[in-house]
C-alpha positions in Angstrom: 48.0 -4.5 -80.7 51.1 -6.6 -82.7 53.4 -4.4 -84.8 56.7 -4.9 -85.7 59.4 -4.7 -88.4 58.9 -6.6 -91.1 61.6 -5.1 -93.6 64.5 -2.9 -93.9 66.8 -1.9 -96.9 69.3 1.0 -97.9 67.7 4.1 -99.3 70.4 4.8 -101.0 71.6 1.5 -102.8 68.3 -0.7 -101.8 70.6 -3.1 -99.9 68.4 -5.7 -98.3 68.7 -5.9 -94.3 69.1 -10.0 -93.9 67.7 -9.4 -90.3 65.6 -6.3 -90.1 65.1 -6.1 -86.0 68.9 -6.3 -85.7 68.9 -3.5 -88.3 66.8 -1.3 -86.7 68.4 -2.1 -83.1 71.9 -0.8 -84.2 72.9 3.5 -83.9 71.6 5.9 -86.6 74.8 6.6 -88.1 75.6 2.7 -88.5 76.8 2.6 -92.1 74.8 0.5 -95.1 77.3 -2.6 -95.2 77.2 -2.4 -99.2 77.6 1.5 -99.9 78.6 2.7 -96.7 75.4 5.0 -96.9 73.5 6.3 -93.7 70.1 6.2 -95.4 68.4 3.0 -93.4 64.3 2.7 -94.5 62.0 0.3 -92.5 58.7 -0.9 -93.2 56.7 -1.0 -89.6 53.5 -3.4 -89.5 51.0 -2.8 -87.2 47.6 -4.8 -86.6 44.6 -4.1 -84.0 41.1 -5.6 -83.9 38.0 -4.0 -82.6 34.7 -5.1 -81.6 31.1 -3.7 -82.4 28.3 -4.2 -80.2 25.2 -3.3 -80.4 22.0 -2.9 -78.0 18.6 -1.5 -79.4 15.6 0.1 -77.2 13.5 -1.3 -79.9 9.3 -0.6 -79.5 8.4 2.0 -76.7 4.6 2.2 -77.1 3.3 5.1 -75.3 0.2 6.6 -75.1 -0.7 10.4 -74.7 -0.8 11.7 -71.4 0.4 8.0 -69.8 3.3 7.8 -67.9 5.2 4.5 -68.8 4.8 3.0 -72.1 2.8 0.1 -72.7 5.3 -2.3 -74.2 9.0 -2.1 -74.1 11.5 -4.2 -76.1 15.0 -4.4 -75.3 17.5 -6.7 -77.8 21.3 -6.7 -78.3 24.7 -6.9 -76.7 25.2 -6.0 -73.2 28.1 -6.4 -71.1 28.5 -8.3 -68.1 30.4 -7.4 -65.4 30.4 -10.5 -63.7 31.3 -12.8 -66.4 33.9 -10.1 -68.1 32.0 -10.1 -71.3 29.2 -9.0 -73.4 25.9 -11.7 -73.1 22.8 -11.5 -76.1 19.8 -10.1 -74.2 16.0 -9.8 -75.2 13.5 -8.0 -72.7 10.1 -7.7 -73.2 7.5 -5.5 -70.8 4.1 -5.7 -72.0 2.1 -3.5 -69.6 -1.1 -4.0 -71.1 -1.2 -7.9 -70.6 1.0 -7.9 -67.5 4.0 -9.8 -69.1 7.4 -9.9 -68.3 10.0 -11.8 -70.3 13.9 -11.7 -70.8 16.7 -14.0 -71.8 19.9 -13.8 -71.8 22.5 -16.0 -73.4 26.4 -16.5 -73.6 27.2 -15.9 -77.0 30.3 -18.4 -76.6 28.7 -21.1 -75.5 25.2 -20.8 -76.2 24.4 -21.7 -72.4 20.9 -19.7 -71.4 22.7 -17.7 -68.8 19.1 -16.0 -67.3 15.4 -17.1 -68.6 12.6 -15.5 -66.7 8.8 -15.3 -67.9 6.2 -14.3 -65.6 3.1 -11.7 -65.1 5.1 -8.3 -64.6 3.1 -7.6 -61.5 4.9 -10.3 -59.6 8.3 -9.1 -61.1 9.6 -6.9 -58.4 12.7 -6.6 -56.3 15.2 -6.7 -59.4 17.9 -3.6 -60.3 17.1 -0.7 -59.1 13.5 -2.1 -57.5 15.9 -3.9 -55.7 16.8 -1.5 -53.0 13.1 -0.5 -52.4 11.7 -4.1 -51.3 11.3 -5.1 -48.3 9.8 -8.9 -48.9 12.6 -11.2 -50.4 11.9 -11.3 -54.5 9.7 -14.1 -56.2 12.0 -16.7 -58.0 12.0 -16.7 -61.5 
């Protein structure tokens, strides 16, 4: 956040402060150097910026009495922690024709930080799969 003083006059005569950070700086009972008045007013300026991100669960097909759904879609921003930022991501899970697919790209640069398409039966050993495995994971 930037703020700071950008004006300062008298409140009772309107006197201009030449220098309105030196004004401020000086005691509260500092006289107005035209009326002699003890009535300073200064104008603060402050300025922030904030970022929105977003991140959908998009399609979830499920049918009745299934347990997982049969597709999944996943698209939006999602933070990184190992590159201190937020990345675009897109995952698809298509159960139904054993498909995997998800990309994830730097939104600065445009570099394809992860790619991976492959049947979803041979996409194993990744987040929290990744504990459970005991054969090292396929590359992708």
């Amino acid at each position: 956040m930037t703020e700071g003083i950008v004006a300062g006059h008298c409140g009772i005569c309107g006197y201009g402060f030449p220098d309105p950070a030196e004004a401020s700086a000086r005691p509260a009972d500092s006289p107005c150097p035209e009326c002699g008045g003890h009535s300073p007013v200064f104008t603060v300026q402050a300025a922030d910026t904030a970022e929105l991100h977003e991140f959908v669960q998009g399609a979830r097909g499920k049918r009745p009495g299934k347990g997982k759904p049969y597709i999944e879609t996943q698209a939006g921003d999602q933070y990184s922690t190992a590159r201190a930022r937020f990345m675009d991501k897109y995952r698809r899970i298509d159960r139904d024709d054993d498909w995997y697919d998800e990309v994830v790209i730097d939104p600065e640069t445009g570099e394809i930080v992860h790619e991976c398409h492959e049947p979803l039966s041979e996409h194993w050993g990744h987040g929290s799969a990744r504990t459970t495995c005991q054969e090292p994971p396929p590359e992708c």
